[in-house]
C-alpha positions in Angstrom: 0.0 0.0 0.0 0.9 3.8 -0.6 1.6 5.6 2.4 2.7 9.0 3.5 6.2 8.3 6.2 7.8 10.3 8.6 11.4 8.7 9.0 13.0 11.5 10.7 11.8 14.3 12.9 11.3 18.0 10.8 9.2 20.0 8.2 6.6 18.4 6.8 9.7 18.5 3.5 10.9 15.4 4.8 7.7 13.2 4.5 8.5 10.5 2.0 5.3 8.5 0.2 6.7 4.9 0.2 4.9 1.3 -1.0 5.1 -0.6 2.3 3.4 -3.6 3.8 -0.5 -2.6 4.9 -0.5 -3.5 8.4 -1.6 -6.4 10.2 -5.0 -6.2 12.6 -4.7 -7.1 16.3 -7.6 -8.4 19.0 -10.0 -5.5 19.2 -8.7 -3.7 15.9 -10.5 -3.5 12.7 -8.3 -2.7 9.1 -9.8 0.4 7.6 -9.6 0.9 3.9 -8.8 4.6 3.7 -11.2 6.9 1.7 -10.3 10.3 3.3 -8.1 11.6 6.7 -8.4 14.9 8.6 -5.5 17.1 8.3 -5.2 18.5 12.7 -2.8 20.3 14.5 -1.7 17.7 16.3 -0.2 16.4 13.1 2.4 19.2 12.6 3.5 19.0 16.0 4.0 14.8 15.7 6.2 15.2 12.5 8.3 17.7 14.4 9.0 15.8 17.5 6.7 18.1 19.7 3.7 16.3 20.3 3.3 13.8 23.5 2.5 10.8 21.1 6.3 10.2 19.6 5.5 7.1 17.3 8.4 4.6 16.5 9.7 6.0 12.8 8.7 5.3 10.4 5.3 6.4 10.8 2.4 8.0 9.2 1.3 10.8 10.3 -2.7 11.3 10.1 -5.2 11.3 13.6 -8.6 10.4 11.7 -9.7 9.1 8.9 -13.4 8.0 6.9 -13.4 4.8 5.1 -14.2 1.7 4.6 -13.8 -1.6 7.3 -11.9 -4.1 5.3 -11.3 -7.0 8.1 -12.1 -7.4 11.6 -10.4 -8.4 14.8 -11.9 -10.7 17.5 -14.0 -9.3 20.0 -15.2 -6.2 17.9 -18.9 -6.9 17.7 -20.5 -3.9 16.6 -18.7 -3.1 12.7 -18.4 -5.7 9.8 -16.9 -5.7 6.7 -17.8 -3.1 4.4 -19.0 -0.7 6.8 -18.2 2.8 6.3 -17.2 4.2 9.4 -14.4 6.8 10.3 -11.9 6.3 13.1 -9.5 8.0 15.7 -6.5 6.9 14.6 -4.0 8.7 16.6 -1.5 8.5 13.8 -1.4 6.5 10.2 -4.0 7.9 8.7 -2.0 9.1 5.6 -2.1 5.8 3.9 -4.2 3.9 1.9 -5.0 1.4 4.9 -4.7 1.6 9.0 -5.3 -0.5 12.1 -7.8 1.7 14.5 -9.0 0.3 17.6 -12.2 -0.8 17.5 -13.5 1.3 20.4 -12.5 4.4 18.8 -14.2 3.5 15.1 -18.0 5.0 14.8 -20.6 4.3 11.7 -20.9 6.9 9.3 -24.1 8.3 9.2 -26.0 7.5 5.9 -26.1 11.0 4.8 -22.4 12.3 5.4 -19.9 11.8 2.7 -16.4 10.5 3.4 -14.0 13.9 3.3 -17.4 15.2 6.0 -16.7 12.0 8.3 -13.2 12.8 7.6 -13.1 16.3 8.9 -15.8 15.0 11.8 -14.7 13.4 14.5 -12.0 15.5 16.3 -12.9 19.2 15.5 -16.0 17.8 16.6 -15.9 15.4 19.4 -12.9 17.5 20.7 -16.0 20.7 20.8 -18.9 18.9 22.2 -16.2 17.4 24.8 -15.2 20.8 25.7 -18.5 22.7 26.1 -21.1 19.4 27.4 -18.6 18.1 29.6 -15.9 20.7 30.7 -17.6 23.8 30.5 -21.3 22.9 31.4 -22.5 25.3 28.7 -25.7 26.4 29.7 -28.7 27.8 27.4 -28.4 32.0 27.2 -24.6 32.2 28.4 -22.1 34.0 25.8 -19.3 32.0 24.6 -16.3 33.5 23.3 -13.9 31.2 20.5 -11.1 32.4 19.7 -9.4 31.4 16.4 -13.2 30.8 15.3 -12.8 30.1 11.6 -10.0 26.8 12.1 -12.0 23.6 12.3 -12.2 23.3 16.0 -13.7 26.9 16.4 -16.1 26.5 13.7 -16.8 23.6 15.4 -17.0 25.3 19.0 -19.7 28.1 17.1 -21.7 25.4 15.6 -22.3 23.2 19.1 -22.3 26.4 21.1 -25.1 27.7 18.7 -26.9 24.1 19.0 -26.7 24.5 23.0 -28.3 27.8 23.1 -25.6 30.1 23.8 -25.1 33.4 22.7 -21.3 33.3 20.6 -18.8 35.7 20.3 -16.4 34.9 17.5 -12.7 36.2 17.3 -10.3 35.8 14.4 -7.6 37.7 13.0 -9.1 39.3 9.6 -12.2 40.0 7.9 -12.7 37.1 5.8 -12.2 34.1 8.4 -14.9 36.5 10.4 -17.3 36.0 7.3 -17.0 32.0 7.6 -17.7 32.3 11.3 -20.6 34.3 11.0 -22.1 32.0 8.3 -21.4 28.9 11.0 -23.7 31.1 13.2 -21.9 33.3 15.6 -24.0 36.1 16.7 -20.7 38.6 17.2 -17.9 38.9 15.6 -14.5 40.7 16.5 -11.5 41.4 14.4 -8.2 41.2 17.1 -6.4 43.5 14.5 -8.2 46.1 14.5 -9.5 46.6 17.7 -8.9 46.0 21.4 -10.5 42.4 22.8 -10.8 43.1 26.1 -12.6 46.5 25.3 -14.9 44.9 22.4 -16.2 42.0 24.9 -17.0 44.8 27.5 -19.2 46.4 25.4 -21.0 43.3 24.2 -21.6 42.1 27.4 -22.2 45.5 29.1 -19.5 44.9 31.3 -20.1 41.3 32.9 -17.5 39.4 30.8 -18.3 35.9 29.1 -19.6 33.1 31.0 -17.0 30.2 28.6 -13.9 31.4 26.6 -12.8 28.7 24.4 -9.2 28.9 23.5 -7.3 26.4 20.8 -4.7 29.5 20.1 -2.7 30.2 23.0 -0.3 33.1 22.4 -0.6 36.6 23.5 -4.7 36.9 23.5 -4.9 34.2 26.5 -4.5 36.7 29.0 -6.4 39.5 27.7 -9.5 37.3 26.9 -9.3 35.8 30.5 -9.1 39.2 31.8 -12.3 39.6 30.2 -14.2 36.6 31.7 -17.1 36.7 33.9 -18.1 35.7 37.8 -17.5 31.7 37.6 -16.6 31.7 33.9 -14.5 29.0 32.1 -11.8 29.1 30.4 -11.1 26.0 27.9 -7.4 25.8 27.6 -7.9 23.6 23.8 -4.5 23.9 22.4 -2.0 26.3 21.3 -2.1 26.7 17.1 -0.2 30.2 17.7 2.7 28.3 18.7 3.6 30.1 22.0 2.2 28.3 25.0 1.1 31.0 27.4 1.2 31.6 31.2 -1.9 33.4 33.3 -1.6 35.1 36.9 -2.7 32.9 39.4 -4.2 36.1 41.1 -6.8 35.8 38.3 -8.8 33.4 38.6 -9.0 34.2 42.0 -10.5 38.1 42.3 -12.5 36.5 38.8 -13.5 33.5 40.6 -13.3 32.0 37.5 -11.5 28.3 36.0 -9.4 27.4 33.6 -9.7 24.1 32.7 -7.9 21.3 29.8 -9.1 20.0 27.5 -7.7 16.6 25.9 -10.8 14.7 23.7 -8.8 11.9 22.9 -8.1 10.7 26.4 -11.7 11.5 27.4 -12.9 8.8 24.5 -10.5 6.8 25.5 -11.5 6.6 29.3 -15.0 7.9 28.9 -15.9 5.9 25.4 -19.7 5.6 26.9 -19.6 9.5 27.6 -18.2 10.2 23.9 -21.0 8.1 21.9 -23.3 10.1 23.9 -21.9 13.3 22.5 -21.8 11.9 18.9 -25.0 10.5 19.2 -26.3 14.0 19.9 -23.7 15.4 17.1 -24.6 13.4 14.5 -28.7 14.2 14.9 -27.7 17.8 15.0 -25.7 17.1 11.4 -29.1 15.7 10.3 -31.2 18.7 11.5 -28.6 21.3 9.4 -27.6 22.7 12.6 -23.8 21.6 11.3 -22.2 21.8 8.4 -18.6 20.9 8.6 -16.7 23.4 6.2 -14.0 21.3 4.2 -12.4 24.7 2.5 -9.5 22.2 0.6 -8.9 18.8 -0.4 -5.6 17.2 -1.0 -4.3 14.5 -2.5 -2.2 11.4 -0.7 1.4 13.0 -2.8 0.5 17.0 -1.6 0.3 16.1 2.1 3.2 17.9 2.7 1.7 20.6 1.3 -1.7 20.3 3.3 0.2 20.1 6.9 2.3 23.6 6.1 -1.4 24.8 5.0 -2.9 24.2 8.4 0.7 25.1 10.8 1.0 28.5 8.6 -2.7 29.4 9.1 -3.8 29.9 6.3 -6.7 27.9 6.3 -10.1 28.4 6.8 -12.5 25.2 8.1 -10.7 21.9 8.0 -8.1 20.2 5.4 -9.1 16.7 4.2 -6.6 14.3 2.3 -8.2 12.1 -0.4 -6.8 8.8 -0.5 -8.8 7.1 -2.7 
């Protein structure tokens, strides 16, 4: 089989496309033929050596994928052959076949394509993870996402929208504002042209927002949280500006206010009863039109390089899907 291999740690230059052996299945795994695969964050980091998942090389690098089952360990009961389904890989996703736990594989809903299902499950599950279970979003509170056009903010408007919260969407020019605002944020704010903290305090007349959800980091983690109100939330989600940031522990004190982590893919792993709840609830929201995943490129299998300097230079919109087949 084809597949995409990181043999050394570095730019995404240095991934090779290779014909290797397609791998073998063990108890609990199912084979997945490999239709499409999420391009994430998480992938720029792994190539690099910076993630906390350092694969043996070589290895392919690719956390999700949508495809098809091709064979089936023992004691996964609930997928067969020929289901389409898409998958938490972790990593090997860039290839035209991977081994995926069967605990972390879901059925593809009738109605969602494969580059959807592909762009799905972590922008997604990481969201719903984040605001259900971390934040406790309640109906009428005003969210705040920062970096609100990447996949995981769309994401975070969508759900928040679907909860019945009020959301506040931040990005850094006019256009990724646009594709926010068509997801269904309410506000928007450009960070470049005006001041945050002031912007949010005349939105909210002063009280601050109840949830701040934050997958940038950098220099705008402080000045949102400064901006947060009585017993707000802060999701820390990740840290796509590169610069991982530090907050005054005198903060969240006079706020009386919590920041809190989020890591989906350890909360599937350990709450995997938890996390088909939230896709349950996902996937009827995708079948009511209250989301529409926004796949803004496709790539194929040989410009993956390509698609992982898209995503770690920004300059995408929605989520990055490579075609494999």
């Amino acid at each position: 089989m084809k597949a995409v291999l990181c043999k050394e740690f570095g730019p995404a230059e240095k991934l090779v496309i290779e014909e290797i052996d397609g791998p073998q299945i063990k108890k609990g795994e199912v084979l997945l033929d490999v239709h499409a695969a999420g391009v994430n964050f998480p992938d720029t980091l792994m190539i690099e050596g910076k993630y906390q998942f350092k694969p043996p090389f070589p290895f392919s690098p690719g956390g999700e994928a949508a495809g098809v089952v091709a064979a089936v360990g023992e004691k996964v009961t609930h997928l067969k052959v020929g289901d389409r389904v898409m998958g938490l890989t972790g990593w090997g996703s860039f290839a035209e076949q991977v081994a995926v736990p069967g605990d972390n594989v879901l059925p593809i809903p009738p109605a969602m394509d494969f580059s959807t299902a592909a762009a799905f499950s972590m922008t997604y599950g990481t969201s719903m993870h984040a605001l259900k279970q971390r934040a406790n979003l309640q109906p009428g509170e005003t969210l705040l996402v920062l970096g609100a056009s990447g996949g995981v903010g769309l994401a975070a408007v969508e759900i928040g929208k679907a909860m019945g919260a009020k959301v506040i969407a931040a990005a850094s020019t006019a256009e990724k504002l646009e594709v926010a605002k068509n997801a269904g944020a309410d506000e928007l704010i450009n960070y470049t042209e005006t001041s945050l903290k002031e912007r949010l305090k005349e939105l909210t007349g002063g009280e601050g927002v109840d949830v701040i959800y934050d997958p940038v980091g950098g220099k705008l983690f402080e000045e949102a949280f400064r901006s947060i109100a009585w017993n707000g939330r802060m999701l820390v989600v990740g840290f796509a500006a590169g610069d991982i940031p530090s907050l005054p522990a005198n903060l969240p004190l006079l706020k009386g206010a919590s920041l809190i982590g989020v890591f989906w893919g350890s909360f599937a792993r350990r709450q995997p009863h938890d996390n088909a709840a939230n896709f349950k609830q996902l996937f009827a929201w995708h079948a009511e039109g209250k989301l529409k995943p926004l796949v803004s490129q496709t790539f194929a299998l040989e410009q993956t390089a390509e698609a992982i300097n898209t995503l770690a230079q920004r300059r995408a919109v929605g989520k990055l899907v490579v075609k494999v087949r």
